[in-house]
N, C-alpha and C positions, 0 to 999 in steps of 0.2 A: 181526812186522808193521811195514812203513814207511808211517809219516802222513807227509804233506808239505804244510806252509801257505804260501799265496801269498800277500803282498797288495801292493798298488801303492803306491809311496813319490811323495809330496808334501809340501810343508813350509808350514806357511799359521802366521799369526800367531795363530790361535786354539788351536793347539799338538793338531792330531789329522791323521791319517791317511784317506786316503782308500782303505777294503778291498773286498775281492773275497774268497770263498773259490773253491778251486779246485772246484770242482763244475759241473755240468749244472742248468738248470732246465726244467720241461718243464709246459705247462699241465695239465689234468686230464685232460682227454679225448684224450690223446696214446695213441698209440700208439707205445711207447718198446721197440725189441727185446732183446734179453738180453745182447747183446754190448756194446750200447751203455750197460748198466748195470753192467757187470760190473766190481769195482775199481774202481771209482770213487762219490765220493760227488753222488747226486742229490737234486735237489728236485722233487717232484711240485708246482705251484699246486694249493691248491683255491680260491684265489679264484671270482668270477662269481656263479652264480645259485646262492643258498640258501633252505629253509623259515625260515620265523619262525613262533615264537606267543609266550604269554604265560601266568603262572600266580600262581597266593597262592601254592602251596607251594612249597618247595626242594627239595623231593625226586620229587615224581610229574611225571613228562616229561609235557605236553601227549599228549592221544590224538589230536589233529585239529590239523596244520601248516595253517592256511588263511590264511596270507600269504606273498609271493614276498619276494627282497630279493638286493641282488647287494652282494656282501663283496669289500672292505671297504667296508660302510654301516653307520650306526649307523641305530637301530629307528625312525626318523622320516621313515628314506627305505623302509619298507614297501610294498607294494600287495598288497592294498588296505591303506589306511594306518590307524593306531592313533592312536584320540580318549585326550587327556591326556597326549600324551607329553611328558617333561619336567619332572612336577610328581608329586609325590605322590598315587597314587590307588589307592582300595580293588581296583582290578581286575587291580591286576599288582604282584610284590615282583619277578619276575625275567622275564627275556628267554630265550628258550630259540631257538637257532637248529639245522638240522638238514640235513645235507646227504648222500647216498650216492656213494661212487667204487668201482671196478671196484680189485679186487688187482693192485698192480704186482707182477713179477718179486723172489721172495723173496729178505731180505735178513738179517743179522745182527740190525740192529736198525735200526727205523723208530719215529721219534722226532717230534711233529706242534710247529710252530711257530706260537705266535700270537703276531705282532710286536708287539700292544695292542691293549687293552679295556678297558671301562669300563660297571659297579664291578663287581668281582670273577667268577673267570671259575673254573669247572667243564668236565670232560671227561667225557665217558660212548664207547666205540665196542663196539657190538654190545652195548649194555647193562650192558656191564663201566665201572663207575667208575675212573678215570684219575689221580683227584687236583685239587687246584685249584691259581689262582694268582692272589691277591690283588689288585697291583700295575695300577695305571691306565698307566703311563707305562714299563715295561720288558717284554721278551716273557717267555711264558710258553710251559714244554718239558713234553711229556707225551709220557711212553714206552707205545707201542702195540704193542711189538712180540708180547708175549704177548698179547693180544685183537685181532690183525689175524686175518682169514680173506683167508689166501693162494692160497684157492682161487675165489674170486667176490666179490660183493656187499660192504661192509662200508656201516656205518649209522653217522654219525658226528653227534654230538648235545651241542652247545657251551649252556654255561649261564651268562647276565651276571645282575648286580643290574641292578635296574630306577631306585634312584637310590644317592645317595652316602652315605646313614645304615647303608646293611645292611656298611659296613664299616669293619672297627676304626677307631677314630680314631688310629689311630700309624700308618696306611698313607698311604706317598703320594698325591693328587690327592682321598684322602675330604676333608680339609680345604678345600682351593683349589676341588675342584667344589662343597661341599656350601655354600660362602660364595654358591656362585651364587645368582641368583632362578629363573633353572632348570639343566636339564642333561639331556643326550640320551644316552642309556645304546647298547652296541651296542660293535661290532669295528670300531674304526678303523682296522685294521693288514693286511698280508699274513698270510695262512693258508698255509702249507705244509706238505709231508711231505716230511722228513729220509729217506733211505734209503742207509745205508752197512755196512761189518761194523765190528767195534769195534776197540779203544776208540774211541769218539767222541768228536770236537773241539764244543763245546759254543759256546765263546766265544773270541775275542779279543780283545786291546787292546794298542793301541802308541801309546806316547807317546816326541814325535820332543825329542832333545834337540839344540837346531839349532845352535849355537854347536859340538858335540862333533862334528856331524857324524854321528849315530849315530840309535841305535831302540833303547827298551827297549820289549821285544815280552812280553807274556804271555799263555800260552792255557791255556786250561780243558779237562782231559779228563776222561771218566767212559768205564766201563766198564760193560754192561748185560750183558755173556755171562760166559762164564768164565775166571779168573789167567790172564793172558796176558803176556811179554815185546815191549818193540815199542821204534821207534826213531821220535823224531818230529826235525823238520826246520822250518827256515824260511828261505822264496825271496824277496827283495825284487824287486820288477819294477817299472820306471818304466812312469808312470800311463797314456801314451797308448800310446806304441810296445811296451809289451809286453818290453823287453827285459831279462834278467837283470844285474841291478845289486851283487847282493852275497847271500851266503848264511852262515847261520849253521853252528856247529857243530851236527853231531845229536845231540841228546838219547837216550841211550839209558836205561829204566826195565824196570820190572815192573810192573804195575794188578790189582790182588784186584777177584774178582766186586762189582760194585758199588760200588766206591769213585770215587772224585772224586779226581782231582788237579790242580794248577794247574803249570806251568812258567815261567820266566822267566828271556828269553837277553837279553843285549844284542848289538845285528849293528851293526856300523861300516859305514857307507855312504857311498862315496868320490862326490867329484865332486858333492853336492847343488846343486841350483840354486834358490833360495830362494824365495816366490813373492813377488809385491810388491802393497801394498795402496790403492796412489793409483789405481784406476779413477780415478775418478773427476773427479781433478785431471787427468788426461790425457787423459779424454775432453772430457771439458767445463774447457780451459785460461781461467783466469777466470771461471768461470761464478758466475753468483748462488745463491744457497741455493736459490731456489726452482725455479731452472732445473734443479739436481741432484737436487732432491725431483720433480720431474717427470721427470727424464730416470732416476731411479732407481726410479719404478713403471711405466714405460713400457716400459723393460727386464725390472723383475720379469715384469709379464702375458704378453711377449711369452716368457723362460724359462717361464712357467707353459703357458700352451698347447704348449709345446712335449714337456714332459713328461706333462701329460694325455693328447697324443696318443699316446706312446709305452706308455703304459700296459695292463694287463693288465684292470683293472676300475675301476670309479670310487673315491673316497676321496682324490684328491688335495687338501691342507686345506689352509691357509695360519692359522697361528697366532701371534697376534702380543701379547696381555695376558700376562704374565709375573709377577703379585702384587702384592702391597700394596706394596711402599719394595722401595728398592734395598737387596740381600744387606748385611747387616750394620751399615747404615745410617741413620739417621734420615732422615725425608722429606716432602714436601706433601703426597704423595698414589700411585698406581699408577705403576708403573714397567713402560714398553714399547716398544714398535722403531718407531717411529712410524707406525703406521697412522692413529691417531687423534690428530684437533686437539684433543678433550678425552674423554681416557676418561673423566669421571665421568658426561657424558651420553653416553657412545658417542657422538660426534658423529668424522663418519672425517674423514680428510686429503684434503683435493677431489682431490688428482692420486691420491692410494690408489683413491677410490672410482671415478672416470672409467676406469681403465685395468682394475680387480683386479673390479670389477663384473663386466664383458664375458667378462673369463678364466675367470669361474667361475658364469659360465649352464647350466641343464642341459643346451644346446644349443652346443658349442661350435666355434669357429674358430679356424681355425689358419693364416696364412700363413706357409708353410714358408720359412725364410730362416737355418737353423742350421748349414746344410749337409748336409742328408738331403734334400736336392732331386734330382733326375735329373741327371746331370752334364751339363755344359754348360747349363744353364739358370738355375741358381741357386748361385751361386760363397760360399763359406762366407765369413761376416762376422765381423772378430775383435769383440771385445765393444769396445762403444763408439763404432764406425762407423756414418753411415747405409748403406744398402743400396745399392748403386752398378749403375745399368740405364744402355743404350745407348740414346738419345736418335734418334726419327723413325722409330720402327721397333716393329710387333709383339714384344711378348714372351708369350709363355706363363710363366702363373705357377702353381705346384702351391699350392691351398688342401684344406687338409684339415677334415676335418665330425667329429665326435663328437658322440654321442647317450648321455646316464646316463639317462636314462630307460628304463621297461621296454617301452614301447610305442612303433610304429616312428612315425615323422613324416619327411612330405614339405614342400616349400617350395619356397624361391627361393633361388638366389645370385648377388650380386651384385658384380663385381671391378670397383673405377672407380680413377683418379687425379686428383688433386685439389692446385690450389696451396695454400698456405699459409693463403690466407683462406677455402676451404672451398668454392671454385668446381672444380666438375666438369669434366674437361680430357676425358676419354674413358672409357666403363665398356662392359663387358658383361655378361651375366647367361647362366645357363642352371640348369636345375629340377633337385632333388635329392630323394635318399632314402634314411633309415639305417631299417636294423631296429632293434628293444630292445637298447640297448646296445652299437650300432654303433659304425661308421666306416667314411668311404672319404676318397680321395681326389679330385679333379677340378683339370681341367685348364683354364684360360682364360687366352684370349690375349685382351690389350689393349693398345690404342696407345700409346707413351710419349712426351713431348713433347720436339721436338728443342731447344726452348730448356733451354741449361744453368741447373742454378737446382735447391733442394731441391721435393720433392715430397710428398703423402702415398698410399699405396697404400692403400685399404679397400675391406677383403672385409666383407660383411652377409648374415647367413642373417635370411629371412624368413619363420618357420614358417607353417603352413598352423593355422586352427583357433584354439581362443582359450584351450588348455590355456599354450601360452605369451605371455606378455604383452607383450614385444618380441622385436623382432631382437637377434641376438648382432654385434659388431663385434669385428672384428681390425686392427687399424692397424700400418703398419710405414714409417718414415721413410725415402724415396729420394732419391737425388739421383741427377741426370743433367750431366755431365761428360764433354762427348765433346769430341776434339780438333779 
């Protein structure tokens, strides 16, 4: 058998790789045909909508799922939702979440991915116990393939702690959550189903050594069927164009039923182009500290919408508290990326909270400006530019809506431009609507002002109802420069 790993070469000062495996991903409710799985390794999503409940014991599964919850959520975004969550209480040691999918197209070995969870994470499918896996902060692999039913229905039955005592104290994040005053238990992470024939590639890691010019690459196999001879392989491809850049020697081995083993090639990679770390000094030449501190969560919120929107289900986080003192260190006090003017009161960074508020409503906006715009409409901005529109003239701008909630809501939107002091130069509006858990798109055209000069562009969703307590705002900085 021949395995063959891809992953994309980039070189960044923090010394990691940006990967890819070579696989298919495909949501749940796909309908995925046999050819199109065949030889090749896929991922079923089971993100979206899951049951929740809640138990004292560890052992007897809830008999009544009577709440909904779409994963990646942790147990506090339920509905209907659960009183105490967060704190120790006699009505729950553990979260149990439960979800059913349809048999894909049989395979070697189907292997289920929980990319994280928190505290500690059990497997049941079709009632068959799976094993568990401790860890808050790394995924957890659970081999299904002898309790899949490849003929129909399977019942898939996930079990967290409900806080951070019910786990060892030598486990990662039992410490660091358990210092909290509280903590919200649940699946932070993507859910997936591995489906390949064996050996299985499990993991990799490549660390780039930039100076040499190279990659030491190591990947993790395991074997779940029976002694097999095979040849593995490794493709480097540059990160955007896709194009084949260097390949390694193949590995050729032997794997006994169930054993584990690890590989590790180094591949020389001609031609690197290094990446450089002054944004910032080149976007903003002379800028003041606090100009950068605003013009760097200005840009975070607008990345941040941009990726919510692309997503598959809600869970996008933003995490920024990092421990007590710096690694190895003596210290004043909490060590973190600056969100906060003073972590010891949580008190945030006024430009964090102005911009990362709005990105992360359950209603959110998106003014499309990343270059997934409809061509001709919206020309891709490299990072650090304003947005550049043609001045005296209608533009249509694509704003996108996302909805984490499970219930649909209607409203308003509103697209206006606005100078610098916050005077309205021209807007339009027209009425929207997501289902639970939506999105769509909309299109609105508005007038741009033919005077050259910077601008600001906002889009405002104004929900209907008093479930939500304001509008969500999306902001994007324009200028007009026409000749």
């Amino acid at each position: 058998m021949v395995i063959t790993v891809l992953f994309s070469w980039t070189v960044t000062p923090a010394s990691f790789l940006a990967l890819h495996a070579a696989e298919a991903t495909y949501p749940s409710d796909a309908i995925v045909s046999p050819d199109k799985l065949a030889g090749r390794r896929t991922t079923i999503s089971l993100n979206g909508r899951w049951q929740v409940d809640e138990s004292v014991s560890a052992t007897e599964v809830p008999k009544v799922f009577g709440h909904t919850i779409v994963v990646p959520g942790l147990v506090s975004l339920a509905k209907p939702e659960f009183p105490e969550v967060g704190t120790v209480s006699a009505k729950r040691n553990y979260c149990w979440y439960q979800k059913s999918f349809a048999a894909p197209t049989s395979r070697e070995a189907a292997i289920l991915r929980i990319g994280k969870s928190q505290f500690g994470t059990a497997v049941w499918l079709n009632g068959k116990p799976l094993g568990e896996h401790l860890s808050c902060w790394t995924a957890g692999y659970f081999n299904l393939t002898e309790a899949m039913n490849w003929s129909g229905e399977n019942r898939l039955v996930v079990r967290i702690g409900a806080y951070p005592a019910l786990l060892p104290a030598n486990i990662p994040g039992a410490g660091i959550a358990g210092s909290s005053k509280y903590w919200i238990p649940g699946i932070w992470d993507d859910v997936g189903l591995i489906l390949c024939d064996n050996p299985v590639i499990e993991t990799i890691q490549v660390a780039p050594r930039v100076n040499a010019s190279e990659a030491v690459v190591q990947t993790k196999v395991k074997n779940y069927g029976p002694a097999r001879s095979f040849e593995l392989s490794h493709v480097v491809k540059s990160w955007k164009a896709g194009t084949e850049v260097a390949r390694g020697e193949p590995q050729k081995g032997r794997i006994e039923a169930g054993e584990e083993r690890t590989f590790t090639q180094t591949i020389r990679i001609p031609n690197t182009h290094l990446w450089s770390p002054d944004i910032y000094d080149k976007a903003l030449p002379g800028g003041k500290a606090g100009e950068r501190q605003e013009y760097r969560w200005y840009m975070t919120a607008a990345l941040t919408e941009f990726w919510r929107f692309q997503r598959c289900a809600i869970g996008v986080l933003y995490y920024d508290f990092m421990g007590s003192y710096p690694l190895g260190r003596p210290g004043p006090g909490p060590y973190h990326f600056g969100a906060f003017s003073d972590i010891v009161s949580l008190q945030l960074q006024p430009e964090f909270e102005k911009y990362m508020t709005e990105a992360f409503k359950p209603l959110g906006v998106y003014i499309k400006f990343w270059g997934d715009g409809e061509p001709g409409k919206q020309p891709y901005v490299p990072y650090g530019q304003w947005f550049p529109v043609q001045g005296g003239a209608n533009h249509d701008f694509a704003v996108g809506l996302i909805n984490d909630d499970l219930e649909p809501i209607m409203g308003k939107l509103v697209l206006s431009v606005e100078n610098l002091e916050g005077k309205t130069i021209a807007s339009t509006e027209k009425p929207f609507r997501l289902d639970g858990v939506g999105r769509n798109t909309y299109e609105l055209a508005v007038s741009v002002p033919k005077d050259n000069g910077k601008y600001l562009l906002k889009a405002v969703a104004y929900p209907q109802g008093t479930r939500h307590k304001s509008p969500t705002v999306s902001l994007r900085k324009v200028v007009v420069d026409s000749p």
